[in-house]
N, C-alpha and C positions, 0 to 999 in steps of 0.2 A: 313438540310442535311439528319436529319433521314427520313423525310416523303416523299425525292424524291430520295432516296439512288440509288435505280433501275436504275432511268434517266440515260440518258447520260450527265450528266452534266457537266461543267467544274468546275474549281477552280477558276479561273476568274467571269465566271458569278452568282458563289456562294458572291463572294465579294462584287460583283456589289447588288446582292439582298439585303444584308444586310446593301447596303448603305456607306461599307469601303474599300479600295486599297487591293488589293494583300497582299502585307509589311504587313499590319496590321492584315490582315486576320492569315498571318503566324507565326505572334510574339503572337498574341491570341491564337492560338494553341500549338503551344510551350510552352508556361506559364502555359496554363489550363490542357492541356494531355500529354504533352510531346509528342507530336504527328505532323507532317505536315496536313494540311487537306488533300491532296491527301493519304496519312497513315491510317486517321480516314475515310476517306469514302472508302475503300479498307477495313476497319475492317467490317463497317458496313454492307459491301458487303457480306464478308467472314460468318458472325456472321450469316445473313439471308438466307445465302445457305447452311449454316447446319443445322440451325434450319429445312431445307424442308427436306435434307439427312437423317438426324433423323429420321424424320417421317416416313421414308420407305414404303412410298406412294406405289402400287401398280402400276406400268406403269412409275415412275420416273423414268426420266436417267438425269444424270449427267451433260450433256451438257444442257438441257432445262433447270434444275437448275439454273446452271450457266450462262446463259443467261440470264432469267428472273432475276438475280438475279444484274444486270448490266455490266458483262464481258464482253470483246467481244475478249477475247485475249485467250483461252482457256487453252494454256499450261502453261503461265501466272498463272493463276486461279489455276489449279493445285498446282503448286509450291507455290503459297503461301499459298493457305489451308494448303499441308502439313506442311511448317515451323510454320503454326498458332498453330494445331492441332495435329498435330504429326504424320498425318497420311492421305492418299491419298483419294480425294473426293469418288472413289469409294469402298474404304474398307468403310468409314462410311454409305454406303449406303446400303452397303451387310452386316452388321452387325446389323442395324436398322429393316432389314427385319429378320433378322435370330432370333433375342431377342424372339418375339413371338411364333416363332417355338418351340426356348428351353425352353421356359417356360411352353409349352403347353405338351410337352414330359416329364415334372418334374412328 
């Protein structure tokens, strides 16, 4: 799940690779994280589009993030960043650029 987070992948075809049903796939996740897999690969989504937010790359925007990052829902993506993080994809992007500013003005 982690190394094709990006894909468009399903839940189903996720089961299917590992060789077990749906059902099973879901009660293993439940158990392990307390999580649905559609939950944990929406985490892993979110986790990897902040890591790039962060970085305050120079020419980032939000949507390519979030794209690349497997969304394809956008407002979607929003909303759940904030409820993740506490705070809207684009404030962490304009804060990650501004860190270097204020430190350089110290």
């Amino acid at each position: 799940m982690q190394a094709e987070a990006e894909e468009n992948v399903s839940i189903t075809e996720i089961a299917a690779r590992v060789g077990i049903g749906m059902r099973c796939l879901q009660i293993a996740f439940a158990q392990h994280y307390g999580l649905t897999p559609r939950e944990m690969l929406t985490r892993l989504r979110l986790d990897r589009a902040r890591e790039r937010l962060l970085a305050g790359e120079p020419g980032a925007r939000v949507t390519a993030i979030a794209l690349d990052a497997g969304f394809t829902h956008l407002s979607r993506f929003s909303v759940s960043y904030h409820q993740a993080f506490g705070e809207r994809p684009v404030e962490t992007l304009r804060r990650a650029r501004a860190e270097p500013l204020l430190r350089a003005a110290e």
